[in-house]
C-alpha positions in Angstrom: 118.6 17.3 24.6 120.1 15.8 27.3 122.3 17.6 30.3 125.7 17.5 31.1 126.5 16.1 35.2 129.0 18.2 36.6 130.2 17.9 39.9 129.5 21.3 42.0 133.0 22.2 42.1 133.7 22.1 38.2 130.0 23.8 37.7 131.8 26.7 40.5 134.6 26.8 38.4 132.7 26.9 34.5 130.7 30.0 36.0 134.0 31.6 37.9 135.4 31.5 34.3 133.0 33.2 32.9 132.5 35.9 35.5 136.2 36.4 35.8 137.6 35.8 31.8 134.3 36.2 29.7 132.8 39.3 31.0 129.6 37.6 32.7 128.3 35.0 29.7 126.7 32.2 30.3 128.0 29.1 31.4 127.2 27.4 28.0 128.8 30.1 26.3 132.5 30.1 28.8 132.4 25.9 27.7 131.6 26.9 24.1 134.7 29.8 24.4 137.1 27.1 26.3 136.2 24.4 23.7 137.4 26.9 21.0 140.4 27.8 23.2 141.4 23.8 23.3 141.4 23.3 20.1 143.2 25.9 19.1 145.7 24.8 21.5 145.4 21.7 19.8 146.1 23.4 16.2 148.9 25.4 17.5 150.6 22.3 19.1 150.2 20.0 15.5 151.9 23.3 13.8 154.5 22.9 16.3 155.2 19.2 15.7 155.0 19.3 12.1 157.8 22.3 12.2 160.1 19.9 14.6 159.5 16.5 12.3 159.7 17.5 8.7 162.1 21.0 8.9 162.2 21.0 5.1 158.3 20.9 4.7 157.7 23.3 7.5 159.8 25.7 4.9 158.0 24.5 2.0 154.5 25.5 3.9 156.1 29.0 5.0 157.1 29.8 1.0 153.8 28.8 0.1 151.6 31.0 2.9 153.6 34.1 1.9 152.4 33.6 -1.2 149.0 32.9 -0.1 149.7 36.1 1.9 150.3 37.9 -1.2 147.5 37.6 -2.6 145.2 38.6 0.0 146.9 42.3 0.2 145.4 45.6 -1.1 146.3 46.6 -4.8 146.3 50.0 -3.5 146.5 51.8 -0.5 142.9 53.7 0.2 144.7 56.2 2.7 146.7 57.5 0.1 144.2 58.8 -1.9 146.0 62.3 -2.5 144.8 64.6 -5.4 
């Protein structure tokens, strides 16, 4: 495996992140969590697009995840198991 060069400042900041944001993980895990944040960001910013370009499909995609929604709910509802 080879390492990663990072100047001392960003290495400063990568571990200040994870003191500060992650609770005290390692540096490998705040870059793992920050990746993840970024592409989310990423995900959330293609979702935005899609709903400014195409209006009609971004409609079409919110019918169809209800749906989807739907299907994912409880038949019943355990907390109201009354005798």
């Amino acid at each position: 495996m080879t390492a990663m060069r990072v100047s001392p400042e960003t290495r400063e900041q990568v571990l200040r992140v994870a003191a500060e944001d992650f609770g005290g993980v390692t540096a490998d895990e705040a870059v793992k969590r920050l990746l993840e944040e970024h592409w989310r960001a990423k995900a959330v910013a293609a979702m935005d697009h899609y709903r400014a370009v195409d209006p009609d499909g971004w409609a079409e995609f919110l019918v169809e995840s209800e749906g989807w929604h739907r299907a994912d709910a409880p038949v019943g509802d355990p907390w109201d198991e009354r005798e």
